[in-house]
N, C-alpha and C positions, 0 to 999 in steps of 0.2 A: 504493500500500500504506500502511495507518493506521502511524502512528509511535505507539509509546510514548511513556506519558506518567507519568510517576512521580514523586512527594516521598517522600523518604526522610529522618523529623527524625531527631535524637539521638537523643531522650529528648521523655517526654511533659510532662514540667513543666521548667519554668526557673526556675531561683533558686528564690526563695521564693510565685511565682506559683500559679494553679491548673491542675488538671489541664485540661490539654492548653488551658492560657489562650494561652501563646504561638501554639498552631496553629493553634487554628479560623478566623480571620481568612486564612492562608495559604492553608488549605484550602476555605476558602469562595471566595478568587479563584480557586483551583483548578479547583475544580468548575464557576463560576457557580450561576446563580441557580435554573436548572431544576429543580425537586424529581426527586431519585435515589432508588434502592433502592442500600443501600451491605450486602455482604457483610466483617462483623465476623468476624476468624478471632483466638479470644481463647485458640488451643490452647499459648501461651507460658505463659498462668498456671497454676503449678506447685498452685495450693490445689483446683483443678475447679470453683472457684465461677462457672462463664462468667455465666451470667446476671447477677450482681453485677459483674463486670467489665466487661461489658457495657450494664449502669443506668452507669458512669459514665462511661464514653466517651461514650453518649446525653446524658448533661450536657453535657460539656464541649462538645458541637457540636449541643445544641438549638436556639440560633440560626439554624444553618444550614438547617432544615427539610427535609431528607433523612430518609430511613426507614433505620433503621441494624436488619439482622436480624441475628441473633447464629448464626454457623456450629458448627454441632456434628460432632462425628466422624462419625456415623451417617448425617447429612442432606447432609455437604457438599456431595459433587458436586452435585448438584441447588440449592442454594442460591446456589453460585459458579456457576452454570450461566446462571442468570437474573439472576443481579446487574448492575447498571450501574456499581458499582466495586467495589475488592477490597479491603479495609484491614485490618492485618496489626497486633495490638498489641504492645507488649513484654512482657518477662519471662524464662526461661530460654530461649534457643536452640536448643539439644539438643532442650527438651522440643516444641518449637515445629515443629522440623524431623521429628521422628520421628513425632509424629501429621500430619504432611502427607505424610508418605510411608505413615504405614499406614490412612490417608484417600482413599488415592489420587489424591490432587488438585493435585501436583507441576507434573507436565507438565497439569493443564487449566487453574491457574491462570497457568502462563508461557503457552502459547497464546492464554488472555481478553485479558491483557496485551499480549502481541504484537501483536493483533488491534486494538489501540486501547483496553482498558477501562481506565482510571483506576488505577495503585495507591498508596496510602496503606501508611505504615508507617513506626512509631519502636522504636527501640533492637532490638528482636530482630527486631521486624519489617523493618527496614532491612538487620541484618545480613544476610538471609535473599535480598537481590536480588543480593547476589557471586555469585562462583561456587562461593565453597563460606563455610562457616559457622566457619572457620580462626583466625578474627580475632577471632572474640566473645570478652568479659570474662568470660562467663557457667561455672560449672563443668558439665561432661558429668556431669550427675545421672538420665541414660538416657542409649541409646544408639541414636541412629539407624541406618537402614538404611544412608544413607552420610553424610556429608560435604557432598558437592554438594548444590546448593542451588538458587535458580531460573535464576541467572547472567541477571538483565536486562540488569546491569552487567559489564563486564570488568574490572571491579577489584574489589580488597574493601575494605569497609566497617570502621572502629571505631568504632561510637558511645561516647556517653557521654568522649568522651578526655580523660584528663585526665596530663599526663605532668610528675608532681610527685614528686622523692626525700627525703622528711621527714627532717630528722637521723638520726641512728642506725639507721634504716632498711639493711637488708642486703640485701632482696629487688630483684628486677628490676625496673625503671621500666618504663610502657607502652612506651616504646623501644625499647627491649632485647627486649621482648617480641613483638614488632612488628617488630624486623629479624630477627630469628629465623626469621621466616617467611618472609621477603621473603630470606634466607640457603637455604633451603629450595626456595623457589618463585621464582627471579630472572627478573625479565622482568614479574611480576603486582605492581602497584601497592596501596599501600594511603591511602584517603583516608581521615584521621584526623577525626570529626565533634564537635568540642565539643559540649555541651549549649547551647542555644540558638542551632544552627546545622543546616541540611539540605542536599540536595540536590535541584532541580529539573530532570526531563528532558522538556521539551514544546518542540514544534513541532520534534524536532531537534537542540535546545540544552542544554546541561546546564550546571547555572549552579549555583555555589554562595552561600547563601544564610543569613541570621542576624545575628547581633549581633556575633562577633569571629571573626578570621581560624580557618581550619582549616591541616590538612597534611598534604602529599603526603609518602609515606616511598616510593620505589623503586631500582630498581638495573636496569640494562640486561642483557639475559640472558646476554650471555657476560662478565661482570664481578660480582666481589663486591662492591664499592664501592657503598654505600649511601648515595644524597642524599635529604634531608631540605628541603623546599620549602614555603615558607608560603604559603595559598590565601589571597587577600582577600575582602575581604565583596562579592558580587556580582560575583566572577571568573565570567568564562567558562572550561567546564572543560572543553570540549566533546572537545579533542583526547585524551583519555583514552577515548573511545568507538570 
């Protein structure tokens, strides 16, 4: 039976980099060299401009010589249908998950997946491979059918992390916000993804990847007690699956 094979980055830009400079090179070992039809789902941006969010994903990985189509609500099934991989971009969560459920392409896109197809995806796109969409920074600016999500992964995802309390600051820190849920939900882990860091799951293995450590936040299901666990760069993660 084919193994999943998924990158899941933070974020599409790093520092002060270009868009999605940090990833093409990742994604090009990804993929290899074989020219793909790549299914772009750009349903996370909030402006409807797909086609222009779509011109610049095609930049960022014009290099790579892949056919990148751009999925529309209308056309998906059929578009995910025939694609050789699936790549998922960021932007609001909500909005991302709710046109994938009134798309109907939930369950065919966890199936292509399962099945072996390649998935690509940063920040909403990433969030989108837990089991549920619980964890995203993003505000519920709609509302989806539900919650659940495609659950490639058994844990959930925080891109973008950044867990910083500025002086006089009074609000929650990513922590706080993040054990909350993990207070809520004990037993389901959450791997914290700085920007310029991802997640790889090929051949089996799941290996965390990037330029500086990430973080495990969990708690064992019959316990409240929350550990907090630094991932290092090119940890093997594997035992979370």
């Amino acid at each position: 039976m084919p193994s999943p094979r998924i990158l899941a980055f933070s974020s599409s830009k790093v520092g002060n980099g270009g868009y999605l400079e940090n990833a093409a090179p990742i994604i090009g070992n990804f993929l290899g060299n074989a020219p793909l039809t790549i299914a772009f789902i750009p349903f996370a941006d909030v402006t409807l401009q797909y086609d222009g969010y779509a011109a610049k994903v095609k930049e960022g990985l014009a290099a790579l010589g892949h056919t990148i189509e751009t999925v529309l609500p209308q056309t998906a099934k059929k578009q995910i249908e025939k694609a050789n991989v699936i790549m998922v971009g960021g932007g609001n969560t909500f909005k991302l998950l709710s046109l994938i459920y009134t798309s109907q392409v939930l369950d065919l896109v966890r199936d292509k997946v399962s099945a072996g197809i390649p998935y690509i995806g940063w920040s909403a796109g990433s969030n989108i491979t837990g089991p549920t969409i619980c964890t995203t920074n993003d505000m519920p600016i709609v509302e989806p059918k539900s919650f659940n999500a495609l659950g490639l992964f058994p844990f959930q995802i925080n891109p973008h992390y950044y867990n910083v309390k500025p002086e006089g600051f009074n609000g929650e820190t990513r922590d706080q916000r993040l054990t909350e849920f993990i207070v809520e939900n004990p037993g389901i882990p959450v791997v914290c993804l700085p920007e310029g860091t991802a997640l790889k799951f090929d051949n089996g293995v799941l290996q965390f990847i990037g330029q500086c450590p990430g973080i495990l936040l969990h708690s064992l299901e019959d316990s409240t007690e929350i550990f907090r666990k630094e991932i290092a760069i090119g940890e093997d993660i594997t035992r979370l699956m």
